[in-house]
C-alpha positions in Angstrom: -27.2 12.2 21.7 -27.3 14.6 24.5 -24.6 16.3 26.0 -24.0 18.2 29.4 -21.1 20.6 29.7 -18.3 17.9 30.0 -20.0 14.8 29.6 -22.5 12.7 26.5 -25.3 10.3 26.9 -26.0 8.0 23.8 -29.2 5.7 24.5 -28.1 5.4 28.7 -24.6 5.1 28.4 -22.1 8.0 29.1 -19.2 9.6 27.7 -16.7 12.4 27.2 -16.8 14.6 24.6 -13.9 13.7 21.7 -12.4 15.9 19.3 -9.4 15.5 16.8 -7.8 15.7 13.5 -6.1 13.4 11.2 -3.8 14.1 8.5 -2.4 11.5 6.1 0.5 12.3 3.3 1.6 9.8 0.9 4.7 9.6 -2.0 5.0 7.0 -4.3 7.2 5.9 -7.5 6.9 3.0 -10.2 9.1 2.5 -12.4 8.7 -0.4 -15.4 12.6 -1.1 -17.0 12.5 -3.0 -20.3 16.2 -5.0 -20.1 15.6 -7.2 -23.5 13.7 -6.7 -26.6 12.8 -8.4 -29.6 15.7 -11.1 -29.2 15.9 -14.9 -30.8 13.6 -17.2 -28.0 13.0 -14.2 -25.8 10.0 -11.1 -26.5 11.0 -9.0 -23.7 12.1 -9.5 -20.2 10.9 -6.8 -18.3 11.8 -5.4 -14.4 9.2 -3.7 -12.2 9.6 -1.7 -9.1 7.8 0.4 -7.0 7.9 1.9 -4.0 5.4 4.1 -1.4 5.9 6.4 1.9 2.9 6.8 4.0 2.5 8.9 6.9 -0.3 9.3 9.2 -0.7 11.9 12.3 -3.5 12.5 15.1 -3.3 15.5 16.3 -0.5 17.7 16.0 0.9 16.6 19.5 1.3 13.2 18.2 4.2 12.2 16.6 2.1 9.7 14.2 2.9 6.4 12.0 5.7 6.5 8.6 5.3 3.2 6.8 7.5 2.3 3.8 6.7 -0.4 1.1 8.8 -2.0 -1.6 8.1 -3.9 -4.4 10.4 -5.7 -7.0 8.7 -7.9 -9.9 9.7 -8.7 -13.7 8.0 -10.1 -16.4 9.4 -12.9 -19.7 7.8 -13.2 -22.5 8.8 -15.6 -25.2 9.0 -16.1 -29.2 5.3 -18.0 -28.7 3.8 -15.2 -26.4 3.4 -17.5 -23.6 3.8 -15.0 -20.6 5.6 -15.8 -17.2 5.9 -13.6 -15.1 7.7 -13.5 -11.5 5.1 -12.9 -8.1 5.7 -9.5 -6.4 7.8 -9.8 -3.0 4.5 -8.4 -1.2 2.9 -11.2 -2.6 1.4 -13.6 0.1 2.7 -17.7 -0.1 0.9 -20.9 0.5 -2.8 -21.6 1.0 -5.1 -18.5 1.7 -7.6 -18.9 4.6 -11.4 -17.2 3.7 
């Protein structure tokens, strides 16, 4: 790469000169809440959640991109240890495409 003042040249084709900064700052919480224990037919019945704030910035004149996720799940487990266990709501549905 050469460059000239105010303008690059990478193998013949030409360019301005770019220059930035990123930040990204994230928060997040999970929390596992055993509501039954040890009970006749039932191990433990458990609830899961979670949660997660993301924020990203280019340049400090931008005002950048927040994104927020959520996620709620439990979890049964009977007398014979046979686990079910409910898919998160991020989870995706249906056939997935390769």
């Amino acid at each position: 790469m050469s460059c000239r003042r105010t303008i690059c040249s990478v193998q013949g084709s030409f360019f301005l000169p770019v220059s930035g900064a990123e930040s990204v700052k994230e928060e997040y919480l999970e929390l596992r809440l055993p509501l039954v224990e040890d009970k006749p037919f039932v191990q433990a019945i458990d609830l899961d959640l979670a949660a997660r704030h993301s924020d990203y910035s280019i340049d400090s004149a931008s005002s950048g991109i927040s994104t927020n996720t959520f996620k709620i799940a439990g979890g049964l487990r009977t007398d014979r240890g046979y686990p079910f266990s409910q898919p998160a709501i991020t989870a995706p549905r249906g056939a997935q495409s390769v």
